[in-house]
Every structure is written in C-alpha cells, then in structure tokens.
N, C-alpha and C positions, 0 to 999 in steps of 0.2 A: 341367651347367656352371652355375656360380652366379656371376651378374656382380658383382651388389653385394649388401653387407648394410647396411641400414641400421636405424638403434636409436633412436628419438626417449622420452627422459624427459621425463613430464610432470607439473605442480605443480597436484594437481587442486584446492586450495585456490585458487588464483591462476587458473585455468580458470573457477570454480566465481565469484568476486569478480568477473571481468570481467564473466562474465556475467548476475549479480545486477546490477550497475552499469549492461549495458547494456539488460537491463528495463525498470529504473528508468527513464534517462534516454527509454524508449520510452512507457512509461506516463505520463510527465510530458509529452510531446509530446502525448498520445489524449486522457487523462483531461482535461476543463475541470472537470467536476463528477461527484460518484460517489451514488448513494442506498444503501441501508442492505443490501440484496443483494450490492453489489461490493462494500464496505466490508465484510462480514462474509466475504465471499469473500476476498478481498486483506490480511488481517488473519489469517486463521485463528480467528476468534472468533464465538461464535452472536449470531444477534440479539437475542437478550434481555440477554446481556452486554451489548452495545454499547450498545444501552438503557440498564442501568443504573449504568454504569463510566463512561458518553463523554458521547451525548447526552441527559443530563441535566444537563451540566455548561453553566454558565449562557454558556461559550468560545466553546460548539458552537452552543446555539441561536441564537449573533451569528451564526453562519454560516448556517445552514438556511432554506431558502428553500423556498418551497409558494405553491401556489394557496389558496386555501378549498377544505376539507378535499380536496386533491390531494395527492401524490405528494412526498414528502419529498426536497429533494436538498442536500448540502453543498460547496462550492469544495473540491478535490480536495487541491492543496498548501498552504492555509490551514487545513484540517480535517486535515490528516493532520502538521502542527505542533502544533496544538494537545492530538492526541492523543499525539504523544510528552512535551510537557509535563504533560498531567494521569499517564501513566505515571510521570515523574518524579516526581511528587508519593508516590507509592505506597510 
C-alpha cells in the first residue's frame, strides 16, 4: 500500500550559491586575521605564488603584521579586497 509519493526538484546551482554564501558569511564571522597557510588553503594557490602574485604587492605589506622575525599574519577582509583588486589588475 503506498500512501504518498512525493518528488522534490532541486537547483543545485542555487543549493550550491547559498551555501558558498553561507561560508562566507561564517568565515567572515571566524576569520579576524588569516597567515600564509590559510590564505593558500582558502585561495586554492601555493605559497610561493602568494608570495610572488600578492604579498609582494606594496597593498599587502600595509596589511601584514609580525613580530621581529615572527609569524607573518594579514586582516582577513582587508587582505582578501585587496587581492581581488591586484587580480583585477591581471
């Protein structure tokens, strides 16, 4: 005996966009500041690129912050503006 049938279509573009979106807006709540391992993690890009694409752009070193000779870190949504601007440049 079969009660109901039921059929849900789904837009996995629009599944896929919310949940990009809501990522983002979770990463922008976590992240205050990111160093060069998340940044090539969350980019998809090696650290030597980053190196030689990003932080060397004179944008990035306004951002970056260190001790004497510590641990590299950049403002997360300040650094991650500025790298979609030097992309634009490209």
């Amino acid at each position: 005996m079969n009660i109901a049938e039921v059929k849900v279509n789904v837009n996995q573009s629009e599944v896929k966009a919310y949940i990009n979106q809501k990522l983002e807006e979770t990463l922008r709540e976590a992240l205050f500041t990111w160093d060069l391992d998340q940044m090539s993690k969350r980019t998809c890009m090696s650290k030597s690129f980053l190196e030689n694409e990003f932080l060397q752009d004179p944008r990035m070193r306004l951002l970056e912050r260190r001790k004497e000779k510590g641990k590299r870190f950049w403002f997360y949504e300040e650094s991650k503006q500025v790298m979609k601007e030097i992309m634009d440049e490209w």
